[in-house]
DSSP file (Angstrom, degrees, kcal/mol; ACC not computed):
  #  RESIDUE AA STRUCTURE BP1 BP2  ACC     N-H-->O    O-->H-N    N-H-->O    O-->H-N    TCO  KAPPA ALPHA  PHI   PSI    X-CA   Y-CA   Z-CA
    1    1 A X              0   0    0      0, 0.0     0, 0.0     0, 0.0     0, 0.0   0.000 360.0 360.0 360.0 133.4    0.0    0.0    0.0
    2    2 A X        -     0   0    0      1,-0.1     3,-0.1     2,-0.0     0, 0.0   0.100 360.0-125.9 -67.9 173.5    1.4    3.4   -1.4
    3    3 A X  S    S+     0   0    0      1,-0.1    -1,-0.1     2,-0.0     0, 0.0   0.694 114.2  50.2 -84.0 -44.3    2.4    6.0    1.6
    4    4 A X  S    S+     0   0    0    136,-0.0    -1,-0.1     2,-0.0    -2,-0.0   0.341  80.8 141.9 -86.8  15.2    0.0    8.3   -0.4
    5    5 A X        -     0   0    0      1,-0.2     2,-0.5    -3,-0.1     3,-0.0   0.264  62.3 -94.1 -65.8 177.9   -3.2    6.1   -0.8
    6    6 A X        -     0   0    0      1,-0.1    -1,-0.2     6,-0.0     6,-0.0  -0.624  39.9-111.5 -92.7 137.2   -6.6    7.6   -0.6
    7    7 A X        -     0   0    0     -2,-0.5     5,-0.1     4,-0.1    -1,-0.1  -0.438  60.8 -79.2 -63.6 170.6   -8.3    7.3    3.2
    8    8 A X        -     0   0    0      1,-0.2     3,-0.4     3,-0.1     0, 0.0  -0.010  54.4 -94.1 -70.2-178.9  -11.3    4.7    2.6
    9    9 A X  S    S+     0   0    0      1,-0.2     4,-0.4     2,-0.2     3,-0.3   0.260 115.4  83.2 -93.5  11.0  -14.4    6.5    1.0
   10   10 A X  S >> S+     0   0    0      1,-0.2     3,-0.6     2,-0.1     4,-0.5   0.997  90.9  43.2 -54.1 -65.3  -15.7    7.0    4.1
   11   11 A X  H 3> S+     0   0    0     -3,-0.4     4,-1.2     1,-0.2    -1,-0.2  -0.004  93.8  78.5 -77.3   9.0  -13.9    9.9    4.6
   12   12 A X  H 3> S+     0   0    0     -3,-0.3     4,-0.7     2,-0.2    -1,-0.2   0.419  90.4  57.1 -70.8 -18.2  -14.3   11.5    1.2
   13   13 A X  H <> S+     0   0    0     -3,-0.6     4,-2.4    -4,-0.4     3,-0.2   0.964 108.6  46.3 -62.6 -61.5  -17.7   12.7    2.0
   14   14 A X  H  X S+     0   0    0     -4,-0.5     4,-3.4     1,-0.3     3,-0.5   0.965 112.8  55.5 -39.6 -76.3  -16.1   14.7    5.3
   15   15 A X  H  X S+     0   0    0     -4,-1.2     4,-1.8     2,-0.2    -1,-0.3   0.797 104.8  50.9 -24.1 -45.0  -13.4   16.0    2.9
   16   16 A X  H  X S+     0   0    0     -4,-0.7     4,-2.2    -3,-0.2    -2,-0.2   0.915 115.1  40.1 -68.4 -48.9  -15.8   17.4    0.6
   17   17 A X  H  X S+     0   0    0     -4,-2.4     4,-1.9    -3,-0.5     5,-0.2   0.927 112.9  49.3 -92.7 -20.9  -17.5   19.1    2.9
   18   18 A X  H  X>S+     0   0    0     -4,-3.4     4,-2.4     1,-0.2     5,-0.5   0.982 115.8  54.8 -48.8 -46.2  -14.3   20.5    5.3
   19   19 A X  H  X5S+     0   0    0     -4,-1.8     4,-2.5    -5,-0.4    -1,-0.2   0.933 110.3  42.4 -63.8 -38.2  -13.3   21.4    1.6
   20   20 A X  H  X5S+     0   0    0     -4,-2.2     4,-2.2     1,-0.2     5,-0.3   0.997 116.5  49.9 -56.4 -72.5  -16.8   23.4    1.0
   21   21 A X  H  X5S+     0   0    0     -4,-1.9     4,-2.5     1,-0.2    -1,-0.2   0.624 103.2  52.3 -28.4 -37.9  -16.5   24.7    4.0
   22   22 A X  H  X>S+     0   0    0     -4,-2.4     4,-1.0    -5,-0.2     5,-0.6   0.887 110.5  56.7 -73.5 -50.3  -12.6   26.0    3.7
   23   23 A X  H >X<S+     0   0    0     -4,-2.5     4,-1.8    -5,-0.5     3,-0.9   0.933 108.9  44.9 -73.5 -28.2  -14.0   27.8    0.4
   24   24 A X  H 3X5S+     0   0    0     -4,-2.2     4,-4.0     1,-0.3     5,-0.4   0.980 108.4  56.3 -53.5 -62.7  -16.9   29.9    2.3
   25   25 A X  H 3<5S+     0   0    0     -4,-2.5    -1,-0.3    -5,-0.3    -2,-0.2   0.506 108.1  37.9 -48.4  -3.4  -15.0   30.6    4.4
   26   26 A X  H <X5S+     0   0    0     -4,-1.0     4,-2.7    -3,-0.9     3,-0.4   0.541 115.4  71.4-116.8 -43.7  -12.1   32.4    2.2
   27   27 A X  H  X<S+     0   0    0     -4,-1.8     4,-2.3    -5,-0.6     5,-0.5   0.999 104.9  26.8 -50.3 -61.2  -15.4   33.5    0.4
   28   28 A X  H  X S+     0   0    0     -4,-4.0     4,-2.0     2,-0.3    -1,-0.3   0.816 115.8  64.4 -82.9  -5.2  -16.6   35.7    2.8
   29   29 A X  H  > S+     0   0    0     -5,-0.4     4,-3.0    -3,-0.4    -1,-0.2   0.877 111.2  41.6 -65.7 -34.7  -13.1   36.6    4.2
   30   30 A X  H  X S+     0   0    0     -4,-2.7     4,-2.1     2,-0.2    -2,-0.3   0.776 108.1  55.9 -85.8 -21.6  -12.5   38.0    1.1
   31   31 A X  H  X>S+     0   0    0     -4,-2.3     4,-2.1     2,-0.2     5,-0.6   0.883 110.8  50.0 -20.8 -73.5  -16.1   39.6    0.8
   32   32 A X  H >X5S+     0   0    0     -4,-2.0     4,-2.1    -5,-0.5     3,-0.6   0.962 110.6  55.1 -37.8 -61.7  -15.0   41.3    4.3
   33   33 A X  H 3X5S+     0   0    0     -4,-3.0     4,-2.9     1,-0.2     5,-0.3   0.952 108.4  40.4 -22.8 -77.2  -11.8   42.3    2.5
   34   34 A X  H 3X5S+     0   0    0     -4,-2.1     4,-0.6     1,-0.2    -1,-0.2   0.619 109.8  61.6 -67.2 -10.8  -13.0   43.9   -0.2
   35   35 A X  H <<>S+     0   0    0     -4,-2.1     5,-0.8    -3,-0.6     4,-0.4   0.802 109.7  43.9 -66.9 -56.9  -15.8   45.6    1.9
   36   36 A X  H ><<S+     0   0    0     -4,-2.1     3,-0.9    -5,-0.6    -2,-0.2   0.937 113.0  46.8 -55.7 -40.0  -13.3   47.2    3.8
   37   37 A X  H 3<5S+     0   0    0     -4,-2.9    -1,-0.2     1,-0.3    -2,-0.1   0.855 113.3  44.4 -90.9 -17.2  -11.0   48.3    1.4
   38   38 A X  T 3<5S-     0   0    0     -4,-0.6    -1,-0.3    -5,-0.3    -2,-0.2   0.087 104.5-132.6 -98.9  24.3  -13.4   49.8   -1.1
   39   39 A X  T < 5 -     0   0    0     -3,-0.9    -3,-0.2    -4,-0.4    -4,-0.1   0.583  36.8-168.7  26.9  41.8  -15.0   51.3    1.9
   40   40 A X      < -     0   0    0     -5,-0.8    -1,-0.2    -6,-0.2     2,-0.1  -0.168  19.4-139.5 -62.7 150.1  -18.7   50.4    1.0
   41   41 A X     >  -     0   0    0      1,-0.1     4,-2.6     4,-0.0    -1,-0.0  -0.421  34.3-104.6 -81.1 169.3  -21.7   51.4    2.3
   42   42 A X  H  > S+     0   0    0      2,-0.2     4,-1.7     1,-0.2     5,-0.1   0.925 121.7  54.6 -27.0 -67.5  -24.5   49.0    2.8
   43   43 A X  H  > S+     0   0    0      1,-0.2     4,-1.4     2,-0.2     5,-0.2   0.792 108.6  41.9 -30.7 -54.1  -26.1   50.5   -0.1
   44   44 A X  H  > S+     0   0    0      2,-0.2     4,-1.5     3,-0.1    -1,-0.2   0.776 107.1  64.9 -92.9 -22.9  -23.2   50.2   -2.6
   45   45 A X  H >X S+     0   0    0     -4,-2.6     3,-1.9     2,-0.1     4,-0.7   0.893 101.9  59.9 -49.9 -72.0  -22.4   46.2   -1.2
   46   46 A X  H 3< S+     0   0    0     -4,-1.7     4,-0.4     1,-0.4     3,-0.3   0.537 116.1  25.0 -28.1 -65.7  -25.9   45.6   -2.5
   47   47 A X  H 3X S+     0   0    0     -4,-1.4     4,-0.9     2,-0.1    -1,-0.4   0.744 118.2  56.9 -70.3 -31.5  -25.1   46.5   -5.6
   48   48 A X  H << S+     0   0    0     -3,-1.9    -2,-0.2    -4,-1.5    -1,-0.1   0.506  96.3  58.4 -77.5  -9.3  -21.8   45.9   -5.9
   49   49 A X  T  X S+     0   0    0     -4,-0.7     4,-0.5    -3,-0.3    -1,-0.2   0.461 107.7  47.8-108.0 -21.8  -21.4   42.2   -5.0
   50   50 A X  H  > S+     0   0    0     -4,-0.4     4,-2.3    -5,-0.2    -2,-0.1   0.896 112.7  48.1 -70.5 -57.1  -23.8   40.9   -7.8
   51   51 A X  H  X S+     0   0    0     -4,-0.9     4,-0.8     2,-0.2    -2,-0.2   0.709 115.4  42.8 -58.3 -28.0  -22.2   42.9  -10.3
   52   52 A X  H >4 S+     0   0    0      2,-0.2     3,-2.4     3,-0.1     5,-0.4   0.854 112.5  56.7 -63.8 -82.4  -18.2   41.7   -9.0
   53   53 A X  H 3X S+     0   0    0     -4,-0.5     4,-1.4     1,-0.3     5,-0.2   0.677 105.9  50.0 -24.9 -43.3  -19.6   38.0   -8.8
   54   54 A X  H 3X S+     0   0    0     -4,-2.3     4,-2.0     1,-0.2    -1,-0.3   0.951 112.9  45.0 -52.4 -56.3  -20.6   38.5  -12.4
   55   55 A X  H <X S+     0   0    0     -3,-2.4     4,-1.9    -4,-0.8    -2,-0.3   0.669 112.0  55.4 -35.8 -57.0  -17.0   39.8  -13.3
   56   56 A X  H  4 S+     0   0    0     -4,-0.4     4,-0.2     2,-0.2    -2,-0.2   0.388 101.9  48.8 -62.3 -23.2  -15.8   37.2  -11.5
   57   57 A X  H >X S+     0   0    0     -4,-1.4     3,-2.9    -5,-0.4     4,-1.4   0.919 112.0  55.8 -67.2 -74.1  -17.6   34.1  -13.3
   58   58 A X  H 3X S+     0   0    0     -4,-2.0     4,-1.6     1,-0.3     5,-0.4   0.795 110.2  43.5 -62.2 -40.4  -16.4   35.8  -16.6
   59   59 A X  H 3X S+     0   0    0     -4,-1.9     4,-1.8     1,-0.2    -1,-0.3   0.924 114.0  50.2 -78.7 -15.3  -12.7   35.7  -15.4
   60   60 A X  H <> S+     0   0    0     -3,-2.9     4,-0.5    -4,-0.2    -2,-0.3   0.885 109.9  50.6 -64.2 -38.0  -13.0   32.2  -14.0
   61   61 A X  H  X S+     0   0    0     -4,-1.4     4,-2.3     2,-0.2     3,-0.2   0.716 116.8  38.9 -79.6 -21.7  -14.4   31.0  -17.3
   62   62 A X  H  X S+     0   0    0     -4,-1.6     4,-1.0    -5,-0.3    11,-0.2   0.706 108.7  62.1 -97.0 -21.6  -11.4   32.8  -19.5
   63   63 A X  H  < S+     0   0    0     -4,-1.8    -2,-0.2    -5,-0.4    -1,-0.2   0.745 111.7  38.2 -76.7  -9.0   -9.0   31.7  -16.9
   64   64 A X  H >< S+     0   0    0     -4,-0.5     3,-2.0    -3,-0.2    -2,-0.2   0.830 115.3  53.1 -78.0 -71.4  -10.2   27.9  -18.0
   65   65 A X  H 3< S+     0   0    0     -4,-2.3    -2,-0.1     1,-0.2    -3,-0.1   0.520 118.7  30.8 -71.5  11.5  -10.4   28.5  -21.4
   66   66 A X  T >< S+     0   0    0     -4,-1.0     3,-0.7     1,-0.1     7,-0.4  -0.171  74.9 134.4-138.8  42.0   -7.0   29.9  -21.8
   67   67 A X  T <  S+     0   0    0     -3,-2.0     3,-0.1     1,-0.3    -2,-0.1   0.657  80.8  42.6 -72.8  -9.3   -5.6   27.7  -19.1
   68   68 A X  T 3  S+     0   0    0      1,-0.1     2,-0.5    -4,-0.1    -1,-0.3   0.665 108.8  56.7 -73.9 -17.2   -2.8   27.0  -21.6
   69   69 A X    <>  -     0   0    0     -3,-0.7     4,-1.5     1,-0.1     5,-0.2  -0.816  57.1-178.3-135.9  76.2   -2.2   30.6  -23.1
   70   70 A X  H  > S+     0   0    0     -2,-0.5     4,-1.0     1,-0.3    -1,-0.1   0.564  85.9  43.8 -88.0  -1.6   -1.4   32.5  -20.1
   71   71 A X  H  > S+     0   0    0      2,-0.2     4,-2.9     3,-0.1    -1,-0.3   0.774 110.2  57.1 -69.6 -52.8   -1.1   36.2  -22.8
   72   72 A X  H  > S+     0   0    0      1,-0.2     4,-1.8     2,-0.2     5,-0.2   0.945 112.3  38.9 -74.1 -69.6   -4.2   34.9  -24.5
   73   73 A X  H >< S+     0   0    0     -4,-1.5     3,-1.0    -7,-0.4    -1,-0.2   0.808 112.9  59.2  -8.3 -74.4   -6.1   35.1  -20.5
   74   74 A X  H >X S+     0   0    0     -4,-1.0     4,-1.8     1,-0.2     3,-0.6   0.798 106.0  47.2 -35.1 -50.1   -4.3   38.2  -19.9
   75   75 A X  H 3X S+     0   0    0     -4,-2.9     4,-2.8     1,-0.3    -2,-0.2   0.868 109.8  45.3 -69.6 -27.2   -5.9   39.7  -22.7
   76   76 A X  H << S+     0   0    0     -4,-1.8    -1,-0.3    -3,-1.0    -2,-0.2  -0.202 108.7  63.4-112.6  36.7   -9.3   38.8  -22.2
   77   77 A X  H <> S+     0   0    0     -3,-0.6     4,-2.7    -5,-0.2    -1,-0.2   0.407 106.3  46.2 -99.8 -61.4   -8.6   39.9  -18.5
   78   78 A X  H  X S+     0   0    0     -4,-1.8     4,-1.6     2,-0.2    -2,-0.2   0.958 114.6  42.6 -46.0 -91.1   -8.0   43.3  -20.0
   79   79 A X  H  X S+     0   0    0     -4,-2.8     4,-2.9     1,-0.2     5,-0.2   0.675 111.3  54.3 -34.9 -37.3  -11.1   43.3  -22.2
   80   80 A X  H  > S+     0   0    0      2,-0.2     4,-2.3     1,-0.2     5,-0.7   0.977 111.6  53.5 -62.5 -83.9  -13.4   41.6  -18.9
   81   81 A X  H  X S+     0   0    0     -4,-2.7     4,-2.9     2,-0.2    -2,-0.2   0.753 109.7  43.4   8.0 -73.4  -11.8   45.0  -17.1
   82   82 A X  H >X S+     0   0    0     -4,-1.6     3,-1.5     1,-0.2     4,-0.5   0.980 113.9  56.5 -56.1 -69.9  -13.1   47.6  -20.0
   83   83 A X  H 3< S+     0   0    0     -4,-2.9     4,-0.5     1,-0.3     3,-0.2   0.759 116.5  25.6 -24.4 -48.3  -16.1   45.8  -19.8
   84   84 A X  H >X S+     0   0    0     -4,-2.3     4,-1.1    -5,-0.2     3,-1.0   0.780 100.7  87.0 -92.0 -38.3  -17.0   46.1  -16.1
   85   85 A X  H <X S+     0   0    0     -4,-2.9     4,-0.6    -3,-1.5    -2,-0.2   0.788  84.4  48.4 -53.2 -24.9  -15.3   49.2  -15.4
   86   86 A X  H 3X S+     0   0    0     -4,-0.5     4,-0.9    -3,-0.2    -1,-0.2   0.695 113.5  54.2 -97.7  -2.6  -17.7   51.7  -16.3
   87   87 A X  H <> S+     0   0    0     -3,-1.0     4,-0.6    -4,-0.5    -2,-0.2   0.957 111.2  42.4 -55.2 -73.1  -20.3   49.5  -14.1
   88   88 A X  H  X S+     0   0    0     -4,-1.1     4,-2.8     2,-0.2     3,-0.3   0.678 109.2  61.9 -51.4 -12.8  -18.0   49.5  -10.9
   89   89 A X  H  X S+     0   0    0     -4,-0.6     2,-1.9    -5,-0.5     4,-0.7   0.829 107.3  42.2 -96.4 -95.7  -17.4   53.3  -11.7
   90   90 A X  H  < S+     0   0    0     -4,-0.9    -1,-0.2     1,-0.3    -2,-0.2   0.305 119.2  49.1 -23.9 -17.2  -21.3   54.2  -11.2
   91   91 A X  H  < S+     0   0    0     -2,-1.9    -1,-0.3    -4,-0.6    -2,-0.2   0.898 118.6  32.7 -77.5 -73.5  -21.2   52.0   -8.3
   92   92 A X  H  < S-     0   0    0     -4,-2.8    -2,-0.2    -3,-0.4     2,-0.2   0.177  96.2-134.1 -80.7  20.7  -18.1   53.4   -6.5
   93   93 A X  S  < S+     0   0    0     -4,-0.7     2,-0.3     4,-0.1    -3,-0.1   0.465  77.0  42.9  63.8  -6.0  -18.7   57.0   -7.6
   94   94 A X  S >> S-     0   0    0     -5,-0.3     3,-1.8     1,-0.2     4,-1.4  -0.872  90.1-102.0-179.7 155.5  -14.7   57.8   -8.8
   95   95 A X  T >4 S+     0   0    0     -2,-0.3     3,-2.2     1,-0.2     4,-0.4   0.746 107.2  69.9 -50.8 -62.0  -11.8   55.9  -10.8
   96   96 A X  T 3> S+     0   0    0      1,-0.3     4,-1.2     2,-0.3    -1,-0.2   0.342 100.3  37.9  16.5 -61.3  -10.0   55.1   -7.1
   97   97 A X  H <> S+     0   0    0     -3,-1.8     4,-1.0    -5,-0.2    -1,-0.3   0.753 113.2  57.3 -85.5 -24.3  -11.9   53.0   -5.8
   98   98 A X  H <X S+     0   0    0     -3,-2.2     4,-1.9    -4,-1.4    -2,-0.3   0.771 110.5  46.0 -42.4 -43.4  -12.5   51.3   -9.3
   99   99 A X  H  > S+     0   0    0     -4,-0.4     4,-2.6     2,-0.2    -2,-0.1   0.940 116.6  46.5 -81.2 -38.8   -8.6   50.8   -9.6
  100  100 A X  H  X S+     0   0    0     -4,-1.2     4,-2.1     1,-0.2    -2,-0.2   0.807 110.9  55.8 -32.1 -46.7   -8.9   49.4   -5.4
  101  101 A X  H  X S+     0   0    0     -4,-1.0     4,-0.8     1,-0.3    -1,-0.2   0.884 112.8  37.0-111.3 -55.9  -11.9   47.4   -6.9
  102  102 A X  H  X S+     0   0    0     -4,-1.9     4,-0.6     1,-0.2    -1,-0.3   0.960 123.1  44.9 -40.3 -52.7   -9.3   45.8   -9.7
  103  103 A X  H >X S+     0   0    0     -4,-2.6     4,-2.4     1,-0.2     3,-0.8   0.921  92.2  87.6 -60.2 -47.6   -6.4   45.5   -7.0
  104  104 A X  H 3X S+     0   0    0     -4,-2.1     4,-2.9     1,-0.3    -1,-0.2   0.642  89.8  37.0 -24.9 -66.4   -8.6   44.1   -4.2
  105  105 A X  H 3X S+     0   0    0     -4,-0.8     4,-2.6     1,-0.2    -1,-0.3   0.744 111.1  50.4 -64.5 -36.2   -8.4   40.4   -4.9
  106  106 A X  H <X S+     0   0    0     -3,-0.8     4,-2.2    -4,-0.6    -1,-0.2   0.920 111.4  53.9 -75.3 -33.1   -5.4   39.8   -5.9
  107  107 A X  H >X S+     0   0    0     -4,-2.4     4,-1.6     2,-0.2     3,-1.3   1.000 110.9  47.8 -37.4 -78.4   -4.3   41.8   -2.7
  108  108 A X  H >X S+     0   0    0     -4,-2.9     3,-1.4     1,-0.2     4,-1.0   0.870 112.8  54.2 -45.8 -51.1   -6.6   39.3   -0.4
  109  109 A X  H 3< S+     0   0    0     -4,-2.6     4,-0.3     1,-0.3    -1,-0.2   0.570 104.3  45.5 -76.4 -11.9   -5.0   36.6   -2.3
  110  110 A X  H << S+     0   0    0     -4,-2.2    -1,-0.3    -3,-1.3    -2,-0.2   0.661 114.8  52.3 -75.2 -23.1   -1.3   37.2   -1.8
  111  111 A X  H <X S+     0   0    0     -4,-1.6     4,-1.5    -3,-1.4    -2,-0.2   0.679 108.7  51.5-122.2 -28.6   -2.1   37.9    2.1
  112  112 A X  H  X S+     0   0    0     -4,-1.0     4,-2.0    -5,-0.3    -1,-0.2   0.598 107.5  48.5 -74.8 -22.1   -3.9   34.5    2.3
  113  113 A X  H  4 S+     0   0    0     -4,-0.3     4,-0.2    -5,-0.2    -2,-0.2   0.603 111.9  53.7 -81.7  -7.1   -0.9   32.6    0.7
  114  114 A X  H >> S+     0   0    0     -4,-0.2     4,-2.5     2,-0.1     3,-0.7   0.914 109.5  57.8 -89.0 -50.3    1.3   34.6    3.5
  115  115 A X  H 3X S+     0   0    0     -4,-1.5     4,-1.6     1,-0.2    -2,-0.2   0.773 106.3  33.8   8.3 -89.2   -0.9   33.3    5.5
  116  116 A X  H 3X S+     0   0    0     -4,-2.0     4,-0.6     2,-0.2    -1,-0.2   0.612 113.8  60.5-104.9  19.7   -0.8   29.7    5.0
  117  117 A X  H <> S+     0   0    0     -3,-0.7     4,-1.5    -4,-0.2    -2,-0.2   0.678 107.4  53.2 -69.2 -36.0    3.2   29.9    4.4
  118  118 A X  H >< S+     0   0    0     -4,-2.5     3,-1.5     1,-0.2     4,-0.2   0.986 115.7  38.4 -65.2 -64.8    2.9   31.4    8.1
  119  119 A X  H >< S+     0   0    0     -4,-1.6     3,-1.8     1,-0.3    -1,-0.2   0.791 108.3  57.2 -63.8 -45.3    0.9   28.2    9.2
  120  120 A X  H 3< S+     0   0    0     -4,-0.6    -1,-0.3     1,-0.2    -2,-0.2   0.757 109.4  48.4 -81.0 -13.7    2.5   25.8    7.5
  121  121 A X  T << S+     0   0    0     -3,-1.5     2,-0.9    -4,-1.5    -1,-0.2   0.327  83.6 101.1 -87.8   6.5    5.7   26.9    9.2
  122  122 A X  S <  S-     0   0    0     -3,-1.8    -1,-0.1    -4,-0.2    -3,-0.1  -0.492  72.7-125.1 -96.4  64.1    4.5   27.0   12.5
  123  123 A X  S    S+     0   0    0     -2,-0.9    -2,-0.1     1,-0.1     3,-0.1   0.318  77.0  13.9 -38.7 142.5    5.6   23.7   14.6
  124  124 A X  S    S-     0   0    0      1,-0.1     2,-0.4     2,-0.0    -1,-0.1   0.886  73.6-171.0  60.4  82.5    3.8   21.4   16.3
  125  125 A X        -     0   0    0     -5,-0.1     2,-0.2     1,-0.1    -1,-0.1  -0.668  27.7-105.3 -96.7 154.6    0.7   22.4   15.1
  126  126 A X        -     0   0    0     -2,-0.4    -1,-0.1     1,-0.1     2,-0.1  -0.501  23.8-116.7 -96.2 148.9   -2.2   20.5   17.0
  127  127 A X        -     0   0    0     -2,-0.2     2,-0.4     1,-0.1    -1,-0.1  -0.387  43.4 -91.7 -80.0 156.7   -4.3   17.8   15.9
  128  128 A X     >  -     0   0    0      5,-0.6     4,-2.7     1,-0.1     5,-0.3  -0.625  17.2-125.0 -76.6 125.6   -8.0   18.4   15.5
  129  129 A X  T  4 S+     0   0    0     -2,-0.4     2,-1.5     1,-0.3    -1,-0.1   0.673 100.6  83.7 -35.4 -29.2  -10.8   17.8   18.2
  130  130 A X  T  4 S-     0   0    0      1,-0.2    -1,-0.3     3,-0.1     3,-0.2   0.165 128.2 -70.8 -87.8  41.9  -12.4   15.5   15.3
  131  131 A X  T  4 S-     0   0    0     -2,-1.5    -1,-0.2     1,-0.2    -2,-0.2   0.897  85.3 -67.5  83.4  28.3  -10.4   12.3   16.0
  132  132 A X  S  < S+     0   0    0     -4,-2.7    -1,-0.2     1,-0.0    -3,-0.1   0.763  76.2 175.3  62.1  25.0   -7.2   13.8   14.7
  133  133 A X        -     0   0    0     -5,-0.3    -5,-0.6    -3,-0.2     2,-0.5  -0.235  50.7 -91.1 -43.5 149.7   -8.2   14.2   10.4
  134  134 A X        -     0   0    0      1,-0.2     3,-0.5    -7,-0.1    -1,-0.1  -0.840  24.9-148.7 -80.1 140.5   -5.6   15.7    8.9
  135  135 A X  S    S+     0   0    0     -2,-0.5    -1,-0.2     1,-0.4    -2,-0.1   0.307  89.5  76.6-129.0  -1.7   -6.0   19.5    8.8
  136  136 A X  S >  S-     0   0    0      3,-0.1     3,-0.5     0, 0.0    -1,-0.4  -0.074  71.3-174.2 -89.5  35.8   -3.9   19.1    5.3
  137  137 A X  T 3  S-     0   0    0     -3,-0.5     3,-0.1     1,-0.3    -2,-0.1  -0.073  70.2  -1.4 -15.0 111.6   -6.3   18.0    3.2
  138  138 A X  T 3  S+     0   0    0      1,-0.3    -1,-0.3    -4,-0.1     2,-0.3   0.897 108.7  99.2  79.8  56.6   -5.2   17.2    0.4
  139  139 A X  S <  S-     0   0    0     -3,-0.5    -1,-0.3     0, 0.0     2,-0.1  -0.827  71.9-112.9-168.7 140.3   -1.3   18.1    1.0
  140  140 A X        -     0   0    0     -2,-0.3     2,-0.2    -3,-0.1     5,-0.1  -0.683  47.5 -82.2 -88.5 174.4    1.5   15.3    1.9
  141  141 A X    >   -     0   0    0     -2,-0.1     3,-2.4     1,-0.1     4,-0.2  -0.513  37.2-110.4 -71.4 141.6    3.1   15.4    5.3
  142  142 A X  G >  S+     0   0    0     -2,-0.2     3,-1.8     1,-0.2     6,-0.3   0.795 117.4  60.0 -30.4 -48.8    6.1   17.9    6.0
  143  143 A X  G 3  S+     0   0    0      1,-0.3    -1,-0.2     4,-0.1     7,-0.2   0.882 102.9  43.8 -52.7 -47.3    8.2   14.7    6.2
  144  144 A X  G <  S+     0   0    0     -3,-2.4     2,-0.4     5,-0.1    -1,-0.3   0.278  88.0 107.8 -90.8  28.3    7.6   13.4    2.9
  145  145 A X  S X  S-     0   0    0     -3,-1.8     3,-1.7     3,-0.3    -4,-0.0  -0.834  71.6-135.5-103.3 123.1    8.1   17.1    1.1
  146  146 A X  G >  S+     0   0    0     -2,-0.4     3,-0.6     1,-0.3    -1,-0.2   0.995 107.8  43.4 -59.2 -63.2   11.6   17.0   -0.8
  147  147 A X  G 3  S+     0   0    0      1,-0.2    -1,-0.3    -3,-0.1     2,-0.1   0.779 109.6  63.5 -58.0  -1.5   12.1   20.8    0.9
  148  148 A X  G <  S-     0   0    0     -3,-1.7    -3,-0.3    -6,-0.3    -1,-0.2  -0.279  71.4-179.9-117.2  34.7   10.9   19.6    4.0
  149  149 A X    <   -     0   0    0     -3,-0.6     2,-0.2    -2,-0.1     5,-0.1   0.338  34.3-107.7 -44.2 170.6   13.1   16.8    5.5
  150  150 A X    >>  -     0   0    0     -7,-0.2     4,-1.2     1,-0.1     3,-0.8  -0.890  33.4-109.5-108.4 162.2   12.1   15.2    9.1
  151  151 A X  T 34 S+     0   0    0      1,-0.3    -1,-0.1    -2,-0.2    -2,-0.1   0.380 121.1  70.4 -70.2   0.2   14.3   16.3   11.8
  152  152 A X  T 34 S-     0   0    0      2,-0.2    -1,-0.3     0, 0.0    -3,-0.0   0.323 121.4 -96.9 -99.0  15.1   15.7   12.0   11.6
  153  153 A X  T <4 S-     0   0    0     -3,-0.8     2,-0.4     3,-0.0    -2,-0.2   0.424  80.1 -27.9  84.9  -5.4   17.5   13.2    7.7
  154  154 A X  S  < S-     0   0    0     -4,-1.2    -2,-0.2    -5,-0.1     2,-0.1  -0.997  94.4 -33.7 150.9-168.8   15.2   12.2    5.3
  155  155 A X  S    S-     0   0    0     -2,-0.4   -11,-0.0     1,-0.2    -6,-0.0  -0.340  87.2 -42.6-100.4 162.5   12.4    9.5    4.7
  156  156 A X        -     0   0    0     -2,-0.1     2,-0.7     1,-0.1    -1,-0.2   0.282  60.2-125.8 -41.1 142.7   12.4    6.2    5.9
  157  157 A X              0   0    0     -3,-0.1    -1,-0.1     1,-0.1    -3,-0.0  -0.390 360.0 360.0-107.5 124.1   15.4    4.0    5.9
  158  158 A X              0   0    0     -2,-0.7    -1,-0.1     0, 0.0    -2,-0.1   0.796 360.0 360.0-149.2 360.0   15.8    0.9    4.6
């Protein structure tokens, strides 16, 4: 049996949802984010969060179909941009917060990869109340990560 096998299929259900979960959660952190930094009112979330979401299908869907052709993506990044901008500018009332509006995400998403470089570096991290799962889903253990040796040199000896 491989080191890496799959836990029985018991535990793919659990996975699935820990994994749903993980992505609300980053959903609305970034929701928060971008509230904050584009300093919205009530009013303008309301409006302004169907109209991203929209924007934000359209770049998931070019980032798929030009998952080879990372200039071809780029471009039709651009064009998604023009497209939207002179929505988000009627939203957020001046180009500023429009450019924030652009910036925002990619922002939240560098600070959530510092994030879990910060965590992943943090030893002896504690097992979870639920019977010890691994809180890496879908990750190997530090030991078996070529940059990562365990503290005995290296991987098991034989």
């Amino acid at each position: 049996m491989s080191v890496f096998a799959q836990e029985p299929s018991s535990q793919q259900p659990v996975e699935t949802i820990e994994k749903k979960q993980l992505i609300q959660t980053i959903d609305a952190l970034k929701v928060a984010y971008m509230t904050k930094e584009l300093n919205l009112s009530t009013e303008e979330a309301q409006k302004f969060w169907p109209l991203y979401n929209n924007f934000s299908e359209e770049i998931k869907k070019a980032r798929i179909e030009n998952k080879d052709d990372d200039i071809a993506f780029q471009e039709k990044k651009v064009v998604l941009m023009k497209k939207y901008k002179e929505g988000f500018k009627k939203l957020l009332n001046n180009d500023d917060r429009v450019k924030k509006c652009f910036r925002a995400e990619p922002e939240f998403h560098k600070l959530l990869r510092k994030e879990w470089v910060r965590r992943q570096m943090q030893p002896n991290r504690q097992q979870r109340p639920n019977g010890g799962n691994n809180p890496n889903i879908g990750t190997r253990p530090p030991a078996a990560h070529p940059n990562h040796p365990s503290p005995n040199g290296g991987g098991p000896k034989g």
